[in-house]
C-alpha positions in Angstrom: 18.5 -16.5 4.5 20.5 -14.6 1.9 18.6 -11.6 3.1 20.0 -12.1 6.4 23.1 -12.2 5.0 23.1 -9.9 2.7 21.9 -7.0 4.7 24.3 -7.2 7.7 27.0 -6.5 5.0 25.3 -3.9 3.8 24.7 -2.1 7.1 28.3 -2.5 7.4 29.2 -0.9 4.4 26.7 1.7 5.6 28.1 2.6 8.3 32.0 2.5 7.1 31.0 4.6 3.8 32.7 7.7 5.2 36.0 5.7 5.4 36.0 4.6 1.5 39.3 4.9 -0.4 39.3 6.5 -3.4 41.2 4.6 -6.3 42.5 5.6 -9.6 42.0 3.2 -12.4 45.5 1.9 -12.2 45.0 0.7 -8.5 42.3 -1.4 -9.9 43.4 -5.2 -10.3 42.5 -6.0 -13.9 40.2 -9.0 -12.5 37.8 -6.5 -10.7 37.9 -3.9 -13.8 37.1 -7.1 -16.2 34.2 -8.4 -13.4 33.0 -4.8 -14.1 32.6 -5.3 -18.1 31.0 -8.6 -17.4 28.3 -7.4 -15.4 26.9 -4.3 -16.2 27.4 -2.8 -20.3 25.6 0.0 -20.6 27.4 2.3 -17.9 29.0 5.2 -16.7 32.0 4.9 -14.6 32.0 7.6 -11.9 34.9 6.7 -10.1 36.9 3.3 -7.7 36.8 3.2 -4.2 37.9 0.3 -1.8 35.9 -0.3 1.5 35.3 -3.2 4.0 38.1 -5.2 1.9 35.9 -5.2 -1.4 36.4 -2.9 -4.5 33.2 -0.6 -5.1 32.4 0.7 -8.9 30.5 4.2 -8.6 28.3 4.0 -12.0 25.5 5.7 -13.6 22.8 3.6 -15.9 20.0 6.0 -17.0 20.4 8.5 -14.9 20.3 6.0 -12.1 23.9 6.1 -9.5 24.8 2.5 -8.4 27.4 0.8 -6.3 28.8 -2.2 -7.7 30.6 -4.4 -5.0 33.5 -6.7 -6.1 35.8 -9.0 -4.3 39.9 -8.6 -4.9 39.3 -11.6 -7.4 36.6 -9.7 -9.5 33.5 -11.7 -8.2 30.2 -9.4 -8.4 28.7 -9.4 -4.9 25.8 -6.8 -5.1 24.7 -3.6 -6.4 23.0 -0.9 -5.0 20.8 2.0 -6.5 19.7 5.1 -4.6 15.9 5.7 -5.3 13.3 8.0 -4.5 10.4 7.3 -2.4 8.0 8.1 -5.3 9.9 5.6 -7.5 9.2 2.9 -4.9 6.6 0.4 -6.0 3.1 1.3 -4.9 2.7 -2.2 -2.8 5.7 -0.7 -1.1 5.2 2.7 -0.4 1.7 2.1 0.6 2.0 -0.6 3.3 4.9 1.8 4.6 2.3 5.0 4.9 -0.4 2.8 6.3 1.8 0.8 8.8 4.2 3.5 9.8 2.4 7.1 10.8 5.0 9.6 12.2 7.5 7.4 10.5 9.6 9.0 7.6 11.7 7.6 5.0 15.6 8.1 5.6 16.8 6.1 2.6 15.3 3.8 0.2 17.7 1.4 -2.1 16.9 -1.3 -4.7 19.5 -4.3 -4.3 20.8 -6.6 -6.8 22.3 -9.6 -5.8 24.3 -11.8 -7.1 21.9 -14.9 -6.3 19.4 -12.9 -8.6 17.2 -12.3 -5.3 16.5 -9.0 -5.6 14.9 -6.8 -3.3 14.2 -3.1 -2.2 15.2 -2.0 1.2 14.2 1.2 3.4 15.6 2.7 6.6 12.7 4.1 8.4 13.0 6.4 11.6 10.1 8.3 13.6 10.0 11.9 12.8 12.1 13.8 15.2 16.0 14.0 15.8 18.4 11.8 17.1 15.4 8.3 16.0 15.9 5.0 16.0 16.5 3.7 12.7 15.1 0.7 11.4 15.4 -1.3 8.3 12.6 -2.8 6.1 12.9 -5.2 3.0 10.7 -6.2 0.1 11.0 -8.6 -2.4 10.5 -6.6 -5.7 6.6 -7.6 -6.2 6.4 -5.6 -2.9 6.1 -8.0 -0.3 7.6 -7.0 3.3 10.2 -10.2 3.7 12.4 -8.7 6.5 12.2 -6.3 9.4 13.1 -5.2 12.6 10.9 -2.3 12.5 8.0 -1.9 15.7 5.1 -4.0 15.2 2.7 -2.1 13.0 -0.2 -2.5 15.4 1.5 -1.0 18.2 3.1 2.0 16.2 -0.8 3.2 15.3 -1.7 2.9 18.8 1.4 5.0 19.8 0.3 7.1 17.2 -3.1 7.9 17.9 -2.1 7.8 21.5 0.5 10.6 20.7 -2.1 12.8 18.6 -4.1 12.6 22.3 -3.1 15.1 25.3 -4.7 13.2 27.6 -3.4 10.1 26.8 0.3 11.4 27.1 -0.2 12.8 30.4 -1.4 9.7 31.2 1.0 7.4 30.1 4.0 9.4 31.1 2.3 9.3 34.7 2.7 5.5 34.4 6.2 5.5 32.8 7.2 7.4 36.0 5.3 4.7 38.1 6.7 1.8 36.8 10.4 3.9 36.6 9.9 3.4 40.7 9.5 -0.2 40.7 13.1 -1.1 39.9 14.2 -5.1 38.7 10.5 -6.2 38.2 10.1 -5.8 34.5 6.6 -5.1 34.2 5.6 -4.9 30.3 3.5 -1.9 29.3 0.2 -3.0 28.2 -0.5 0.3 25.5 -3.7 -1.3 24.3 -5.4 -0.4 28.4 -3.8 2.4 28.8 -4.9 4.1 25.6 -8.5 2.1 26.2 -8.6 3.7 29.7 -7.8 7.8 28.6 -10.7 6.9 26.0 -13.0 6.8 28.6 -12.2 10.4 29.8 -12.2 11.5 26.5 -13.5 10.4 23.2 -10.4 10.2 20.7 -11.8 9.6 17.0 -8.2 9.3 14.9 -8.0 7.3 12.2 -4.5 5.8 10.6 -3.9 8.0 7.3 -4.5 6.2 4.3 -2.1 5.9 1.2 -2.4 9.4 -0.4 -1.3 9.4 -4.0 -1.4 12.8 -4.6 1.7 14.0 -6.8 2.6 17.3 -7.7 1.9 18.1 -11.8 4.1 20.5 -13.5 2.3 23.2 -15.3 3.8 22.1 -18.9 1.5 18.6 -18.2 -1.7 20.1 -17.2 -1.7 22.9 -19.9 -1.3 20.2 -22.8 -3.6 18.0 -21.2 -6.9 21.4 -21.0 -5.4 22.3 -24.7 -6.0 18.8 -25.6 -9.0 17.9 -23.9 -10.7 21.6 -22.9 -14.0 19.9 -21.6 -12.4 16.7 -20.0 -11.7 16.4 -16.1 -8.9 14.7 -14.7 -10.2 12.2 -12.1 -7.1 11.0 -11.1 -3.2 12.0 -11.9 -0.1 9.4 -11.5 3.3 10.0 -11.4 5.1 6.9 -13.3 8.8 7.1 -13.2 9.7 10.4 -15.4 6.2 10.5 -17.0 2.2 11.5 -15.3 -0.5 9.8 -16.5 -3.9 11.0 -16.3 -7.2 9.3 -16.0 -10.2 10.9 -17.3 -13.5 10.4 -19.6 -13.1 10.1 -23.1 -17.3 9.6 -24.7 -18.3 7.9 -21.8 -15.3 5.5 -21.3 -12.4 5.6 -19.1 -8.9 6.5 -20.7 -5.7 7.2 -19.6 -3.2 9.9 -21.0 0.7 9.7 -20.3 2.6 12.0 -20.5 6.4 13.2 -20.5 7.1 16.0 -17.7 7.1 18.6 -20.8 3.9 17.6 -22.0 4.6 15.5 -24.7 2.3 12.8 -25.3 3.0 9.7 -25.2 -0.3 7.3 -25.2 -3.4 7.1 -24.9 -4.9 4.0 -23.0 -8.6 3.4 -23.8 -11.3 0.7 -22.2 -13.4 -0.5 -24.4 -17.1 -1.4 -24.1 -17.4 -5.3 -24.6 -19.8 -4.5 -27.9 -16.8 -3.3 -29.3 -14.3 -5.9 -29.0 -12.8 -7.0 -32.1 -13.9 -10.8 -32.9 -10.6 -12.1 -34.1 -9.6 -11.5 -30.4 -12.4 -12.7 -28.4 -12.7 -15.3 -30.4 -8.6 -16.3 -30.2 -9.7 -16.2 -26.6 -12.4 -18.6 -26.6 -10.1 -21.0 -28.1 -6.6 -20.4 -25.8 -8.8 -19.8 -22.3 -12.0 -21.1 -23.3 -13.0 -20.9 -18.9 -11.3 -17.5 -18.6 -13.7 -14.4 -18.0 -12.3 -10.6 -19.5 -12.0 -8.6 -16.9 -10.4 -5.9 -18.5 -9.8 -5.3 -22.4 -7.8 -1.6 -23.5 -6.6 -0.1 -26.4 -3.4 1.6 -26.8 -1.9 4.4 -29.2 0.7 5.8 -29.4 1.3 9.8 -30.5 2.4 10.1 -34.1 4.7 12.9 -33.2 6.4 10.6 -30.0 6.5 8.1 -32.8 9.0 9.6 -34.5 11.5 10.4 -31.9 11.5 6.5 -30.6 14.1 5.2 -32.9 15.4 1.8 -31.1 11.8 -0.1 -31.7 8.5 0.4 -33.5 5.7 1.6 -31.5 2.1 0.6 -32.9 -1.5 0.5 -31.6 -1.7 -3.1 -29.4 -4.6 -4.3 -27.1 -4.1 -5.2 -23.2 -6.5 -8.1 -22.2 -6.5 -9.1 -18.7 -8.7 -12.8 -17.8 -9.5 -14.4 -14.8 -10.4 -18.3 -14.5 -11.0 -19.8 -11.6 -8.4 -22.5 -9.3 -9.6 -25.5 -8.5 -10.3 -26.7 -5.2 -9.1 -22.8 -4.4 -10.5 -19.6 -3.7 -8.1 -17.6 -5.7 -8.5 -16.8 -9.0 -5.3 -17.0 -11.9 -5.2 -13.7 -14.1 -4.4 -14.3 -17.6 -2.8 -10.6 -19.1 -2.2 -11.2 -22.9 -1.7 -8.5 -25.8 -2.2 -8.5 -29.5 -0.9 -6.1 -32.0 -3.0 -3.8 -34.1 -4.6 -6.7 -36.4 -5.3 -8.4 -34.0 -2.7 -11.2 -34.1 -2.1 -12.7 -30.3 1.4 -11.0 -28.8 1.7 -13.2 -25.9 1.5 -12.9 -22.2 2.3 -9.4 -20.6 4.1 -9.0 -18.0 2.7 -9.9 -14.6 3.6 -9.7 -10.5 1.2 -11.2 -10.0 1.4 -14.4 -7.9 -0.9 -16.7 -10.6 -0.2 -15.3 -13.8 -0.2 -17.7 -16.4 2.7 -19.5 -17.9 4.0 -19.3 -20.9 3.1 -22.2 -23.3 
């Protein structure tokens, strides 16, 4: 409900940010300025505006611009941040590329709220000028919560439907059919009609699949061949800032990240189960005794990144992740713990997902 809410104000504040009011800092009441101080500390101010009767704060935290929205008493109502498609969670972006082909993204936002209900929210549009814009929002493990975009189903049949010469000419024969037949208001039934084009000509289309194929600066690819000259990338990621690369290292999977110069920054190693330490596994046996390892990584750190983290210590950990089975349920609870370099338990890591253990 307070995503029904919520978004209808900021639609409105959408559509009415062309007739913001700039403010100098002495228009600000001090009430908003202090609600400000209390919300956010380590900001940039980029400038006041007043809109839709509420104050808006223009700030910049990491190189990420928000809009911070307070009432004339200094309440916080909700922030949002600008984003990139590519920094949308994967869950997001791919049920967006598999549900919506000939859709594009027009503008993609991560909310906070003042409820703590946070959430990510797109406005999606077919390709083309002068489309229908829709809105689509996500709770922030990814899940699609609210929408009044088309049904998926019926945007792939449009889709293949579209990609098929045949099928146009035939539906737009329909359209002008039906156009004739005026107060009766005859649904169109897309399923037959693409099912009846098929038959005078075989359409094999399939919906595109989540492509994660990101584009690599040279800097990260040179220092990855000068690093490894006889390893071969299987698969690159683009994580925030940083790429990480996924390759053999003597027969085992590892991972490489990366900063967009080519600094390294850690190396992520699986490790064959005859080579688990037995402090951990057997820690294990005792905390989770019906858990299984599904998973079980080293990580290092570069020496030389070492040195230019100052705020915290970075040292060689392991990433466990467990599975034990739910009584009475089908699903499965996945434990992810960590441990630091002797092999003293950490904790839990963090987890989205919906069964993750709870802390003890």
């Amino acid at each position: 409900m307070k995503h029904f809410i919520l978004t209808a104000i900021l639609i409105g504040a959408t559509l009415s940010s062309f007739a913001q009011q700039k403010l100098r800092k002495s228009e600000v009441p001090q009430e908003v300025r202090m609600g400000l101080e209390n919300t956010y500390t380590d900001y940039k101010l980029e400038g006041w505006y007043f809109e839709t009767g509420q104050y808006v704060a223009n700030i910049n935290i990491d190189n990420n611009t928000g809009r911070v929205f307070f009432t004339p008493t200094g309440n916080w109502q909700y922030t949002i941040f600008e984003i990139k498609q590519q920094e949308l969670p994967t869950l997001v972006d791919n049920y967006f590329i598999k549900n919506y082909p000939g859709y594009r993204i027009k503008q993609s936002q991560y909310i906070e709220d003042m409820s703590g209900d946070n959430y990510y929210r797109l406005i999606i549009a077919m390709k083309g000028i002068a489309q229908t814009e829709y809105e689509m929002i996500f709770d922030t493990r990814g899940k699609l919560t609210k929408t009044n975009a088309p049904d998926p189903d019926y945007v792939k049949k449009d889709y293949i439907a579209r990609l098929n010469p045949e099928a146009i000419e035939y539906r737009q024969k329909k359209m002008a059919e039906r156009e004739g037949i005026e107060g009766e208001g005859i649904s169109i039934d897309y399923e037959k009609d693409v099912a009846e084009t098929k038959k005078s000509k075989k359409v094999d289309v399939k919906t595109p699949d989540a492509v994660d194929v990101p584009k690599i600066p040279d800097e990260v690819t040179s220092a990855f061949k000068k690093k490894f000259p006889r390893a071969e990338v299987k698969q690159w990621k683009q994580e925030g800032e940083n790429y990480r690369a996924t390759y053999d290292r003597r027969g085992l999977e590892a991972e490489l990240l990366m900063q967009k110069d080519g600094t390294f920054i850690s190396t992520t190693t699986n490790m064959e189960k005859a080579r688990y330490p037995r402090l951990i596994t057997k820690d294990l046996a005792l905390r989770y005794p019906k858990a299984k390892i599904e998973k079980f990584q080293k990580i290092d750190f570069d020496s030389k990144y070492k040195k230019t983290v100052t705020d915290k210590k970075l040292e060689t950990y392991y990433y466990i992740e467990l599975t034990e089975k739910i009584k009475g349920r089908d699903d499965k609870k996945r434990i992810k713990v960590t441990y630091d370099k002797s092999f003293k338990f950490q904790g839990l890591a963090g987890s989205d997902d919906e069964y993750a253990e709870d802390e003890e």
